[in-house]
N, C-alpha and C positions, 0 to 999 in steps of 0.2 A: 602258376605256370613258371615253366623253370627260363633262367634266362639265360641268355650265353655263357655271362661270365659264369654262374653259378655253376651250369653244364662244363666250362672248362675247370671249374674248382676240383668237381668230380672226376673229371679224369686224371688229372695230374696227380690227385690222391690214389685213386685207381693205380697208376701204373709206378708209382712210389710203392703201395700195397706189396703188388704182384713184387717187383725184386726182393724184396724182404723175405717173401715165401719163398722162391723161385728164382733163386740168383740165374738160371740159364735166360730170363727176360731183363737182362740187362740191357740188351742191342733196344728195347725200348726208349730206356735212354737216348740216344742215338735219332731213332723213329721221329721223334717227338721234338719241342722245341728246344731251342739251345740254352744251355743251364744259366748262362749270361743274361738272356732275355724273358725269362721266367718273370710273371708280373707278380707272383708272390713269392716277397725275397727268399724264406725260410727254404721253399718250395727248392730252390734252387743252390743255397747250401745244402741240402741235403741231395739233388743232385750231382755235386759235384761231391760232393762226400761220396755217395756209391762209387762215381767213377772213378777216386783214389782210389777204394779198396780194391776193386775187381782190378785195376793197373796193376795194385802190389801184390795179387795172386790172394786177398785175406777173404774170407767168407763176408759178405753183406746181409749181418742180422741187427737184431737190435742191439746186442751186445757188444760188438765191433762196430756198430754204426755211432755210440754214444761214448764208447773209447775214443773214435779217431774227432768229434764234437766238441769234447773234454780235453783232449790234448790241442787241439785248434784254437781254446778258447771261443766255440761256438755255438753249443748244447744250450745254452742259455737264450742264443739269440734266436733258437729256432722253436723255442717253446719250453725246452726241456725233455728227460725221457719220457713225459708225461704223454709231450705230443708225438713221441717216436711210438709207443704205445698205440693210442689214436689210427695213426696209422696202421700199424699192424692187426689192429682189431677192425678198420674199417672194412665193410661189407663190399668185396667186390663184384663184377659182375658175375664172374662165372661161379662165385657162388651162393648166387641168387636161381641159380639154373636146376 
């Protein structure tokens, strides 16, 4: 049985996913909790990392999401591309549908 935190895991993964495909669900972002209060920290460098790009007009893919990581000094602290990957290959819901 899945347990809350574990169901909040997946979502936050979830909706990190989706911008990566789908820069127009950035306002997700937003939806959701505040990038500050994120209980997993990576989770939440990589939230505010979207919301720099999409500020400075850049596309948010993997490519620009592991430049702006690497220029931060933070690619490292968030897993690496390895986990920016991860996410991008994670199964989201809609397409389980």
């Amino acid at each position: 049985m899945a347990t809350p935190k574990t169901i909040r895991l997946f979502d936050e993964i979830s909706v990190l996913h989706e911008i990566i495909h789908d820069n127009s669900q950035i306002h997700k972002l937003r939806e959701c909790i505040d990038p500050y209060s994120v209980p997993i920290k990576r989770h939440g460098i990589l939230r505010r990392a979207m919301a720099q790009l999409h500020y400075r007009q850049h596309p948010i893919d993997l490519a620009s999401l592991a430049r702006y990581l690497e220029d931060h000094a933070l690619l490292d602290e968030i897993g690496g591309s390895s986990y920016l990957q991860f996410i991008a290959d994670f199964p989201s819901a809609t397409s389980l549908n």
